[in-house]
C-alpha beads as a LAMMPS data file, in Angstrom:
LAMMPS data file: protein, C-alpha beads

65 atoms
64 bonds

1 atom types
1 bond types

-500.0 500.0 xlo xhi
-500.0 500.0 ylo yhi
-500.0 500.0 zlo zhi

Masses

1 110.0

Atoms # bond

1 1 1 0.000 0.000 0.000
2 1 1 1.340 3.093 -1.109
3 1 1 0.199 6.970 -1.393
4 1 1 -0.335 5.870 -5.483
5 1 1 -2.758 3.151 -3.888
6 1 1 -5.502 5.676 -2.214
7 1 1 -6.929 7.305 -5.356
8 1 1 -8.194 3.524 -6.222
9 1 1 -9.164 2.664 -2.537
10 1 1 -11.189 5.627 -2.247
11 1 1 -13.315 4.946 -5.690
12 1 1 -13.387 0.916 -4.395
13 1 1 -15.770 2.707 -1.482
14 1 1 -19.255 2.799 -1.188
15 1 1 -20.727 5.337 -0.315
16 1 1 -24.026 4.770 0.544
17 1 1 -24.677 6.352 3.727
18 1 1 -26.231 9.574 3.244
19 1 1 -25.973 9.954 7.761
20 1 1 -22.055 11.379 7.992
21 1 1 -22.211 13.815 5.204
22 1 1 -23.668 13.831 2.099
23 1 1 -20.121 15.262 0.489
24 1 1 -17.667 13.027 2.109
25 1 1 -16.570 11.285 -1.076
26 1 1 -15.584 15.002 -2.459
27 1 1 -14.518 15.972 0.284
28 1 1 -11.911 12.881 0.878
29 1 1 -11.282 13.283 -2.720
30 1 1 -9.985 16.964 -2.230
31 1 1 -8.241 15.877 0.691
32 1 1 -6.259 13.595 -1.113
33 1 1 -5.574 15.604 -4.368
34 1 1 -3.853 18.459 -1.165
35 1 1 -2.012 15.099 0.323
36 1 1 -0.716 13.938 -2.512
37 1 1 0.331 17.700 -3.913
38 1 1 2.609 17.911 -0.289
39 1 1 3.903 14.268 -0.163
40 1 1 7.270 13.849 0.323
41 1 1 9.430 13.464 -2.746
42 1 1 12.287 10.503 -2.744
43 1 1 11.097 8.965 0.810
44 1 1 13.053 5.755 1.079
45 1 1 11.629 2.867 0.237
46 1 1 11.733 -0.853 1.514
47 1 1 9.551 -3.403 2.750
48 1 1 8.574 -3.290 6.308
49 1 1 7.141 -5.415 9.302
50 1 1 4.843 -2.427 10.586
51 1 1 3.492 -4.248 13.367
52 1 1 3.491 -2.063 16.758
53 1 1 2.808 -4.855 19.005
54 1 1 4.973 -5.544 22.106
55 1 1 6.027 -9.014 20.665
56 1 1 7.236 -6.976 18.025
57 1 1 9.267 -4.095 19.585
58 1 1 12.860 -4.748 20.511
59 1 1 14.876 -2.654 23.378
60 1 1 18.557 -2.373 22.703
61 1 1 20.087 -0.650 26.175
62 1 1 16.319 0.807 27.219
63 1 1 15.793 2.220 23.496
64 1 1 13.347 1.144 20.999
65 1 1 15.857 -0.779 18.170

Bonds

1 1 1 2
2 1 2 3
3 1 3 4
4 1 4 5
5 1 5 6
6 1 6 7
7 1 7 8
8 1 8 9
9 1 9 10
10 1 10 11
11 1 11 12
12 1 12 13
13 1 13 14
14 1 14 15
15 1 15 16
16 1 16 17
17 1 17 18
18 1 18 19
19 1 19 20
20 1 20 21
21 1 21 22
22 1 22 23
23 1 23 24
24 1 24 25
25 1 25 26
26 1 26 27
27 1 27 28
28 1 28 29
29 1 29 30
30 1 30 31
31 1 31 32
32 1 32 33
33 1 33 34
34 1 34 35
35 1 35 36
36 1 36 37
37 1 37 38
38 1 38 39
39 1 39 40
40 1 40 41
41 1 41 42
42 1 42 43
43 1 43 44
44 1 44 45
45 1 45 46
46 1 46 47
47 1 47 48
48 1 48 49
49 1 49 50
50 1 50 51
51 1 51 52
52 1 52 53
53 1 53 54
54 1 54 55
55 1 55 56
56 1 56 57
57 1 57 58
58 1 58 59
59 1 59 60
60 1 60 61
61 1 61 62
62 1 62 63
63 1 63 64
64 1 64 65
């Protein structure tokens, strides 16, 4: 998943539910045309194990490693 992903993720909702807001689809729509305007250029790039669970995390000399 990837910034390039969203545009694609946000047409694959549905948006049915008329309760939130009827113009939360164009209003996610212009929030991600201003996200993707101010993304970072030449982040690094890798794959990664994001988990965040405390199985996961590993303490070298009391910092996170």
């Amino acid at each position: 998943m990837s910034i390039n992903n969203l545009d694609s993720l946000l047409e694959s909702i549905k948006f049915n539910s008329k309760k939130i807001d009827p113009k939360l689809k164009s209003v996610l729509k212009t929030n991600l045309k201003e996200i993707k305007k101010e993304w970072p250029k030449n982040l690094p790039r890798g794959i990664i194990h994001g988990d965040l669970f405390i199985d996961n995390i590993f303490f070298n000399k009391n910092n996170f490693a």
